[in-house]
N, C-alpha and C positions, 0 to 999 in steps of 0.2 A: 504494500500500500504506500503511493506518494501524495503529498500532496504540499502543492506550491500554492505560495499567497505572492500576488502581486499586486501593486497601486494605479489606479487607471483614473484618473483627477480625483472624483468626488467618493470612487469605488474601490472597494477590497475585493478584490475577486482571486477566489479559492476553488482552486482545481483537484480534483482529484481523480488518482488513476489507481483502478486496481481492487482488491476487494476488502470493502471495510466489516471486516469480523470482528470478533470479540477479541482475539489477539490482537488486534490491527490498532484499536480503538483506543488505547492506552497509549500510545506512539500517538493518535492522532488527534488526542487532547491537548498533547502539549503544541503540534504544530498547527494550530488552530487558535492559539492562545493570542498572537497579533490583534487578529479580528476582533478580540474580544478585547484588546487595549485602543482600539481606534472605533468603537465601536458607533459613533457617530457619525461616520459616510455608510454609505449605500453596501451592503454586503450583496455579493454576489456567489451562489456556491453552484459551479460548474461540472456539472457531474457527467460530463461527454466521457468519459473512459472509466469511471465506475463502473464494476459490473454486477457487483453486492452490496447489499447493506446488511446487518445486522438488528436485532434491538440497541446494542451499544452503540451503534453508529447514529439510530433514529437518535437516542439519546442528544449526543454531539449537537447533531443538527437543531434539538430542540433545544439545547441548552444554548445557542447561538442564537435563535427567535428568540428566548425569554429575554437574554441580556438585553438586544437590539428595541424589543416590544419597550424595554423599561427605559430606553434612554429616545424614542420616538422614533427610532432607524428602522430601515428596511432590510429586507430579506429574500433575495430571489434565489429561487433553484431554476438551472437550465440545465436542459439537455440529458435526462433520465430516460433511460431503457424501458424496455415495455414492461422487464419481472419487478425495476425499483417503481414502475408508475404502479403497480398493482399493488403493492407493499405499502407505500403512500397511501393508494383508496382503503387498503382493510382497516389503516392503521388511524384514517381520519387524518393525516399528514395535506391531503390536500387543501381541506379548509383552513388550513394555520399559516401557509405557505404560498404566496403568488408561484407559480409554477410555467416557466415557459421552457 
């Protein structure tokens, strides 16, 4: 599991490649930790090379809405597969989340 954070003016956008497991998850709390010191521009989590997610990983990602919800920031996911978009619907992931 990688995953790069880069600054794009007003955006944080966090890519990730690879499969976020419960092993993976622990590694990718800490490199996730930026976003959550700038947490006042636009986040953006880029999920084009993602090919799993976990409950630990939904975790992650929720734990990045709640910070974001609390300081009035946003939060887009892009670019999820069709087994992370169905993961998302059981999980009610899509109503918390703009999703493009």
């Amino acid at each position: 599991m990688k995953t790069l954070i880069e600054e794009n003016g007003h955006q944080l956008i966090a890519r990730f490649s690879g499969r976020l497991d419960t092993a993976a998850a622990v590694q990718t709390t800490e490199d996730v930790k930026p976003l959550l010191d700038a947490i006042d521009k636009e986040i953006i989590l880029d999920c084009t090379e993602l090919t799993y997610i976990s409950s630990s990983g939904l975790r992650i990602f929720l734990s990045i809405r709640k910070e974001a919800a609390a300081h009035d920031s946003k939060v887009i996911i892009r670019n999820i597969n069709a087994e992370i978009s169905q993961v998302f619907m059981m999980t009610g992931f899509v109503s918390l989340f703009e999703i493009q």
